[in-house]
KESE-748273 format. One record per residue: residue in three letters; residue number from 1; y, z, x of N, C-alpha, C, O in turn. Coordinates in steps of 0.02 Angstrom, whole numbers, plus 50000, padded with zeros to 5 digits. Example, Ala and Ser with C-alpha at 12.3 -4.5 7.8 and 13.67 -1.06 7.14 Angstrom:
<rs>
type, seq, nv, nw, nu, cav, caw, cau, cv, cw, cu, ov, ow, ou
ALA, 1, 49716, 50390, 50660, 49775, 50390, 50615, 49835, 50390, 50660, 49834, 50423, 50712;
SER, 2, 49888, 50354, 50642, 49947, 50357, 50684, 50002, 50394, 50645, 50057, 50402, 50670;
</rs>
This chain:
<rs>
type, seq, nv, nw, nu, cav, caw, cau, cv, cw, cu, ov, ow, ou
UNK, 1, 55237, 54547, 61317, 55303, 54559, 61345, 55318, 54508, 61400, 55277, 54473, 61430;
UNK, 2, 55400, 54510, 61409, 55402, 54432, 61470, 55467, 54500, 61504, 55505, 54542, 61478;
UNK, 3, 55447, 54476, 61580, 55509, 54526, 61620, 55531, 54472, 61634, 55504, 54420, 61651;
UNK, 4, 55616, 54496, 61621, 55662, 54455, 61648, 55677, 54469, 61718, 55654, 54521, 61742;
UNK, 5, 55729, 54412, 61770, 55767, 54431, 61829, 55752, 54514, 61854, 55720, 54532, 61903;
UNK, 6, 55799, 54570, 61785, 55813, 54606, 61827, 55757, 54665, 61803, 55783, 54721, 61800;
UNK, 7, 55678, 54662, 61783, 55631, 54680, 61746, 55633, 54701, 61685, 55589, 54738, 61664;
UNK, 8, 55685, 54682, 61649, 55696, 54723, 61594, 55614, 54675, 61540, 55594, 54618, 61551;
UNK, 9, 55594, 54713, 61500, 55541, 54686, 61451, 55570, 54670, 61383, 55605, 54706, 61348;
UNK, 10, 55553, 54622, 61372, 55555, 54563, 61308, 55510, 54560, 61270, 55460, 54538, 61298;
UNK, 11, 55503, 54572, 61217, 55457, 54573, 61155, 55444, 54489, 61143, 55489, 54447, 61141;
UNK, 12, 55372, 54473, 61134, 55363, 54411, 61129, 55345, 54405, 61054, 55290, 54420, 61032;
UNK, 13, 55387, 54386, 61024, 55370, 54390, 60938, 55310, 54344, 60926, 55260, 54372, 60904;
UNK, 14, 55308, 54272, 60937, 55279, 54207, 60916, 55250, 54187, 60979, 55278, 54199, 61032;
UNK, 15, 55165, 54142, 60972, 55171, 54073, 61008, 55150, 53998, 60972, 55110, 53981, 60929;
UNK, 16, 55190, 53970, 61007, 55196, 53902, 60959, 55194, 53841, 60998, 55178, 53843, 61058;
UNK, 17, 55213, 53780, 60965, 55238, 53711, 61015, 55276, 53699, 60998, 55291, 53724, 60943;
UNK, 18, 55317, 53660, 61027, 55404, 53625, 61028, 55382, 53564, 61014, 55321, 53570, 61010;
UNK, 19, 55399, 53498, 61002, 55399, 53420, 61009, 55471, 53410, 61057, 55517, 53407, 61016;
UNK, 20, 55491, 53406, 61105, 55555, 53380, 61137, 55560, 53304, 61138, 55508, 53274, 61154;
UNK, 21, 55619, 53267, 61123, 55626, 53202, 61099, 55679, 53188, 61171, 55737, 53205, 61157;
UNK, 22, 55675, 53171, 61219, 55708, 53142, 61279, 55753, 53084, 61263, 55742, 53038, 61224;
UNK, 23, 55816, 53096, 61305, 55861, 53022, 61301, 55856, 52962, 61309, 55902, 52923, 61296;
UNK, 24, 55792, 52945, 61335, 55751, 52874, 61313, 55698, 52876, 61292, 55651, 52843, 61315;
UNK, 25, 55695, 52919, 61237, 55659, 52890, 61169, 55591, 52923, 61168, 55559, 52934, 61116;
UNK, 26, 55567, 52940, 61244, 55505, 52985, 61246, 55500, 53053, 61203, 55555, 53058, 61176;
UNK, 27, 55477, 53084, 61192, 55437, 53141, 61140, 55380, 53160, 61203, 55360, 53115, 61241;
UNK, 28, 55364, 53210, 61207, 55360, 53244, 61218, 55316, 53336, 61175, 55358, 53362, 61138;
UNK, 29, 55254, 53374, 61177, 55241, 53428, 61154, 55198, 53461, 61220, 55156, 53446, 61262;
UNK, 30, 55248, 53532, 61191, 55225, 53604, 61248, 55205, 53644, 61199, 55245, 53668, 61159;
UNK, 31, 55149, 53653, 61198, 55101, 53686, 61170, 55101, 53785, 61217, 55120, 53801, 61273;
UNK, 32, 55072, 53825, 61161, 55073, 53905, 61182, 55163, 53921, 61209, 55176, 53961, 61254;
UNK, 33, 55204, 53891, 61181, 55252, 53919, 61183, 55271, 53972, 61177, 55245, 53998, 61127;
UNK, 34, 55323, 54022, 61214, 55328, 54095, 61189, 55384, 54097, 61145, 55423, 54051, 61157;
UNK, 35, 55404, 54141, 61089, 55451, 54141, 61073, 55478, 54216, 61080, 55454, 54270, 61063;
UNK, 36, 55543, 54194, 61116, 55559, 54276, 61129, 55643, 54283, 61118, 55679, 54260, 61163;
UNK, 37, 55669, 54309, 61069, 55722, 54304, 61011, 55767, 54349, 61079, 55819, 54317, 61088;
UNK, 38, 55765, 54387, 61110, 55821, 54403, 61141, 55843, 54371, 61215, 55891, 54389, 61251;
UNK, 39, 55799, 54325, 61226, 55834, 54275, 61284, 55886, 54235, 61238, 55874, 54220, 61180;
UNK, 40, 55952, 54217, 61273, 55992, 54206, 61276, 55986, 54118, 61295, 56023, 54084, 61260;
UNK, 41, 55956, 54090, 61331, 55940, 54026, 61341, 55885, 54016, 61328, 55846, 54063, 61318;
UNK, 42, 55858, 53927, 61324, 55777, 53900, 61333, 55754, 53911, 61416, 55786, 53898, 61467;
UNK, 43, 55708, 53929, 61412, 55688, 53936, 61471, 55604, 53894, 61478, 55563, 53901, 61432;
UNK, 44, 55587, 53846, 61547, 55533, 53828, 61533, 55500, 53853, 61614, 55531, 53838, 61664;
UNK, 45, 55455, 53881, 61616, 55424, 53913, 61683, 55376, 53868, 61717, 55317, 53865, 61700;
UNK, 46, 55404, 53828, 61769, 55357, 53798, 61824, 55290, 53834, 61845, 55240, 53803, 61864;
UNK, 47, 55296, 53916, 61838, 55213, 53937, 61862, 55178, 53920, 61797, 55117, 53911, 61797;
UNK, 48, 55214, 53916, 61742, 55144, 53889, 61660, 55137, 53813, 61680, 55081, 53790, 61676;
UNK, 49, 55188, 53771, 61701, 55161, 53692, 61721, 55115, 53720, 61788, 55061, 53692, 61800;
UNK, 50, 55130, 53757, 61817, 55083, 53728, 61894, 55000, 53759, 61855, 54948, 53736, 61878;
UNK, 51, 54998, 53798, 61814, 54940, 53847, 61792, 54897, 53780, 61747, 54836, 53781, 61748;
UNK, 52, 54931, 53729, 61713, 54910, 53690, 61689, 54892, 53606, 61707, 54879, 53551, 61683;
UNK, 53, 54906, 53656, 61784, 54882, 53562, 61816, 54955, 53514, 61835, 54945, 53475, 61882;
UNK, 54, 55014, 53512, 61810, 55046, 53476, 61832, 55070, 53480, 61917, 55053, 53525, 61956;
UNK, 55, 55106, 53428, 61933, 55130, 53448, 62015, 55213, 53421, 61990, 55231, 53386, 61943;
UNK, 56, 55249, 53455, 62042, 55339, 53430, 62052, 55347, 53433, 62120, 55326, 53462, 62170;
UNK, 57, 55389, 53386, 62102, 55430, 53325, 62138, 55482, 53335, 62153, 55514, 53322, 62102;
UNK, 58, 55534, 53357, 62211, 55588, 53390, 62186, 55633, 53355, 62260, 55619, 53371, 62318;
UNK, 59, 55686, 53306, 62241, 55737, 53315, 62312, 55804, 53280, 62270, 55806, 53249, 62217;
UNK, 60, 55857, 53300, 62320, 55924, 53256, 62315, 55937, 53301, 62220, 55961, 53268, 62174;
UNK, 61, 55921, 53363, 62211, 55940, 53384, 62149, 55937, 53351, 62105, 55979, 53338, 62062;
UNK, 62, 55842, 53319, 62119, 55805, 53294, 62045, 55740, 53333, 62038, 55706, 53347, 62088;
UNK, 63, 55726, 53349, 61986, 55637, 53378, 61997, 55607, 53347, 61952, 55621, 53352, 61892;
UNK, 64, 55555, 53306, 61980, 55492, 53283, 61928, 55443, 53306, 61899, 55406, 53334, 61939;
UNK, 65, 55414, 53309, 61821, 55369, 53364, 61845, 55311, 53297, 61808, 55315, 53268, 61754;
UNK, 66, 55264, 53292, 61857, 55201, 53236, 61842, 55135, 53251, 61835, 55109, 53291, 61873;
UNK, 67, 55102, 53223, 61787, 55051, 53244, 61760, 54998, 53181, 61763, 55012, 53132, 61728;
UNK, 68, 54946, 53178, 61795, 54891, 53114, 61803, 54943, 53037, 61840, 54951, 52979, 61820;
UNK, 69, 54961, 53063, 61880, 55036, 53004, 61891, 55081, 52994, 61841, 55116, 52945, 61851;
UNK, 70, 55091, 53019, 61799, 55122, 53023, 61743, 55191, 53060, 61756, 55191, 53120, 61769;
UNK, 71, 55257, 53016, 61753, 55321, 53084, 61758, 55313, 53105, 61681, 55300, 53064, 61637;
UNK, 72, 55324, 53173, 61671, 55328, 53170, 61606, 55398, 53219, 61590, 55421, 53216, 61533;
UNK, 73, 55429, 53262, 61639, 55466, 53257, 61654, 55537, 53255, 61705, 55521, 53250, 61765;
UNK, 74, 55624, 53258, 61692, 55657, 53232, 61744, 55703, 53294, 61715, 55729, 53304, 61660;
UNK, 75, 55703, 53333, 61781, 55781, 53367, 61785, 55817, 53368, 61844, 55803, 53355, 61903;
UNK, 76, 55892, 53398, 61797, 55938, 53397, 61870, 55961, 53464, 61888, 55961, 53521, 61864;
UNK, 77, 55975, 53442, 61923, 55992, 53536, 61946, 56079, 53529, 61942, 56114, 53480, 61956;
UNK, 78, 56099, 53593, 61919, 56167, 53632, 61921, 56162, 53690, 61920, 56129, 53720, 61878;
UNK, 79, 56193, 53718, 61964, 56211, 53783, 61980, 56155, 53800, 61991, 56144, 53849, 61956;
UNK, 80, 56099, 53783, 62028, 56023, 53798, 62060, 55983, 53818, 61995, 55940, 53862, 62000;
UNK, 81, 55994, 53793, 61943, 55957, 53772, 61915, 55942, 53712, 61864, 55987, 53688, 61830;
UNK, 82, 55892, 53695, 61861, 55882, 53624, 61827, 55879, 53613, 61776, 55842, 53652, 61746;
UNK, 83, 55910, 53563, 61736, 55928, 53572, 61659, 55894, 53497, 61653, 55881, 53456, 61697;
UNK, 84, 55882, 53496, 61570, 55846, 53450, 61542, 55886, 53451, 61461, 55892, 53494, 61417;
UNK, 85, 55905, 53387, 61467, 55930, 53354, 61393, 55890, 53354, 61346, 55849, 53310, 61357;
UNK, 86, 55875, 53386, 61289, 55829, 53355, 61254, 55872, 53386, 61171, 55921, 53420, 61158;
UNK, 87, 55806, 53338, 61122, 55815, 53367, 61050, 55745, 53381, 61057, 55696, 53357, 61086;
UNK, 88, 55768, 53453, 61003, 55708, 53478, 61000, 55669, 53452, 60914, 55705, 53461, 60864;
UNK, 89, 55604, 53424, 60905, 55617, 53394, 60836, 55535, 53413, 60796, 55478, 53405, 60818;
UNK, 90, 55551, 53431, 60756, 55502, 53481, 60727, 55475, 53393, 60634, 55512, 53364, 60595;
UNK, 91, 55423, 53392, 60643, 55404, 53351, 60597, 55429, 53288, 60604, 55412, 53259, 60655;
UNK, 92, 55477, 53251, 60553, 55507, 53176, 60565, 55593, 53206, 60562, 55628, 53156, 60560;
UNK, 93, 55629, 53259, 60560, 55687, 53276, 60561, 55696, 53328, 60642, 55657, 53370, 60664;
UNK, 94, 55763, 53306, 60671, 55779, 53312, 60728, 55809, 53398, 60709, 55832, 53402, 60652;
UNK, 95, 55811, 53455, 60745, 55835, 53496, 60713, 55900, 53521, 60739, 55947, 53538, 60704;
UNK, 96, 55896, 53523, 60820, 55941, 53567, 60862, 55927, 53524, 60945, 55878, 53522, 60983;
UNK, 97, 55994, 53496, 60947, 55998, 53481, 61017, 56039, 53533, 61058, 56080, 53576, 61043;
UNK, 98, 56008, 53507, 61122, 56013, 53579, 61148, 55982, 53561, 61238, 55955, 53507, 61251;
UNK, 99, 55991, 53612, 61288, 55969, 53600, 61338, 55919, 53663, 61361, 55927, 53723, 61355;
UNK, 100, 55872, 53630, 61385, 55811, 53681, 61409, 55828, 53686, 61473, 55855, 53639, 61502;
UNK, 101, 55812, 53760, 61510, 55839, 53751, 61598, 55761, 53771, 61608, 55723, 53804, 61572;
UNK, 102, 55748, 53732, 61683, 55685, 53750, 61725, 55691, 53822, 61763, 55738, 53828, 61803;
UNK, 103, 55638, 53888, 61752, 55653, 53898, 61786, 55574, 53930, 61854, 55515, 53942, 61839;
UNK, 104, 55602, 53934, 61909, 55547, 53933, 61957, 55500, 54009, 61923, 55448, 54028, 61950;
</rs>
C-alpha cells in the first residue's frame, strides 16, 4: 500500500522499471517502480533517491538530483513542485510523453 497527502491507502498493483528519454537525448532507467492505477499523476519520491544513494541540489527553482558526480537528473519547480519533461519509452518505440512531478 502507498498513503497519500491526506492518508488515504493505495493498492500497489505492480513493480517494474520505466526507461525515461530526456530533452537532450539522455535515457535514463528507475528500476522497483510502483505501479499504483489510482494516482492521478507520475509521482517520483526523493526519500527512494535519498534511500539509494543519490544527493540534490536544489536553488533558484532548480533541483538536481546527482549520482557519483553524475547529474542524472534536472527539475523545475511550479507551483512548489518540481516537474520533469520526459518520454517515457519502453523497448525501441517511444510510448507516452508526459511529465513526472518530484515529490519530497
Amino acid at each position: 500500500m502507498v498513503l497519500l497527502g491526506d492518508n488515504k491507502p493505495c493498492k500497489i498493483k505492480r513493480f517494474g522499471s520505466i526507461r525515461f528519454k530526456f530533452h537532450d537525448g539522455a535515457e535514463r532507467i528507475l528500476t522497483k517502480v510502483r505501479y499504483v492505477p489510482e494516482l492521478k499523476r507520475n509521482l517520483i519520491s526523493l526519500g527512494e533517491f535519498d534511500r539509494r544513494g543519490y544527493v540534490f541540489r536544489g536553488e533558484k527553482g532548480i533541483l538536481n538530483v546527482v549520482k557519483d558526480s553524475m547529474i542524472v537528473m534536472r527539475e523545475i519547480m511550479k507551483n512548489d513542485l518540481y516537474f520533469v519533461d520526459v518520454e517515457v519509452v519502453i523497448g525501441y518505440a517511444t510510448t507516452t510523453i508526459g511529465r513526472v512531478f518530484i515529490k519530497n
